[in-house]
C-alpha positions as CSV (number, residue, x, y, z in Angstrom):
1,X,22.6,-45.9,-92.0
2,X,23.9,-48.0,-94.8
3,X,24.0,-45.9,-98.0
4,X,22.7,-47.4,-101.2
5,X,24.4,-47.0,-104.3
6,X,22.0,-44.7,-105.6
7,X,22.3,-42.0,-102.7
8,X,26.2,-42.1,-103.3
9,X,25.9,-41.5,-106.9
10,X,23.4,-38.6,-106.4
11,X,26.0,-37.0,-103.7
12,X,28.9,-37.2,-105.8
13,X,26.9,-35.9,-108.4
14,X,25.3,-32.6,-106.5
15,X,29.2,-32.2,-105.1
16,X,30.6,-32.5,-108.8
17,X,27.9,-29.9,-109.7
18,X,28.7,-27.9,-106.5
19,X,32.6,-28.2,-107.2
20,X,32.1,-27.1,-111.2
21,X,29.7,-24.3,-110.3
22,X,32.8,-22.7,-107.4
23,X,35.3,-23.3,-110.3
24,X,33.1,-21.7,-113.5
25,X,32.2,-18.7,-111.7
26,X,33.6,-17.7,-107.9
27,X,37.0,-18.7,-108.3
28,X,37.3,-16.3,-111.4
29,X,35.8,-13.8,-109.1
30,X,37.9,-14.1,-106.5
31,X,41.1,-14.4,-108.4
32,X,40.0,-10.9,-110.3
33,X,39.3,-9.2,-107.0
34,X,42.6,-10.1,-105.4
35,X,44.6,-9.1,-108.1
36,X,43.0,-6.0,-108.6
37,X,43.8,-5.4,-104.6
38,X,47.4,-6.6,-104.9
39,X,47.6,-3.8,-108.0
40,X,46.4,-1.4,-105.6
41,X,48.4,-1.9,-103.1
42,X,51.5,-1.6,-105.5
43,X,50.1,1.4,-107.0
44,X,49.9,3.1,-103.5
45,X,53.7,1.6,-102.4
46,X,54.9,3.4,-105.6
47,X,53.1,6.7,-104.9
48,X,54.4,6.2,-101.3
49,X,58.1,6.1,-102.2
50,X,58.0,8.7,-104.6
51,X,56.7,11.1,-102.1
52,X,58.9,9.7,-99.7
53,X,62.1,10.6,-101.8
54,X,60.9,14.1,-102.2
55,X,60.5,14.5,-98.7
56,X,64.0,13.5,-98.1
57,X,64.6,16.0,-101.2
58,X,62.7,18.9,-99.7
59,X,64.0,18.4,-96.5
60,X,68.0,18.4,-97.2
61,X,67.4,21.6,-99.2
62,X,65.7,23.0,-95.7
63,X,69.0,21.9,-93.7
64,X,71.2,23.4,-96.7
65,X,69.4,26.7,-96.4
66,X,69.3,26.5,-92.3
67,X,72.9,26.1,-92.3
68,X,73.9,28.9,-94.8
69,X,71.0,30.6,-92.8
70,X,73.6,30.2,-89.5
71,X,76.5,30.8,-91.0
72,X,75.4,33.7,-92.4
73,X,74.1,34.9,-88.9
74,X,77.0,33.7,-87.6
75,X,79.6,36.1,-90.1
76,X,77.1,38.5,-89.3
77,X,77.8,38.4,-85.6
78,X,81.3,37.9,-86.0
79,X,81.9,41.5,-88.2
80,X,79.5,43.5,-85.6
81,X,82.0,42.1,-82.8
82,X,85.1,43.8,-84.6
83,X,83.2,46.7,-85.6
């Protein structure tokens, strides 16, 4: 099990070649994928919290027109009563 110079210079050559090959062409890869998810995913949380704020928007206009909805009935109620 003793390795001979020649077998150490051939592994640290295929592992060079291994290592160049991961950083020429997948790591690019990669990097360009999760970028393009973390863009995404941005994208989405903006859409998100602009529909979000016009929930929020819609719905205060539904309680302001509830509650001049009630007070209305309420007037209402309150001028059949003296009637």
């Amino acid at each position: 099990m003793d390795p001979k110079a020649n077998d150490l210079i051939v592994a640290v050559i295929c592992l060079a070649a291994v290592f160049f090959t991961f950083a020429m062409f997948l790591v690019p890869r990669i990097t360009r994928t999760l970028e393009a998810r973390q863009d995404a995913t941005e994208g989405s949380l903006k859409r998100s919290e602009a529909v979000c704020a016009q929930a929020r928007q819609i719905h205060a206009e539904y309680q302001a027109e509830l509650a001049a909805a009630r007070h209305e009935a309420a007037r209402m109620r309150q001028a059949n009563t003296r009637t």
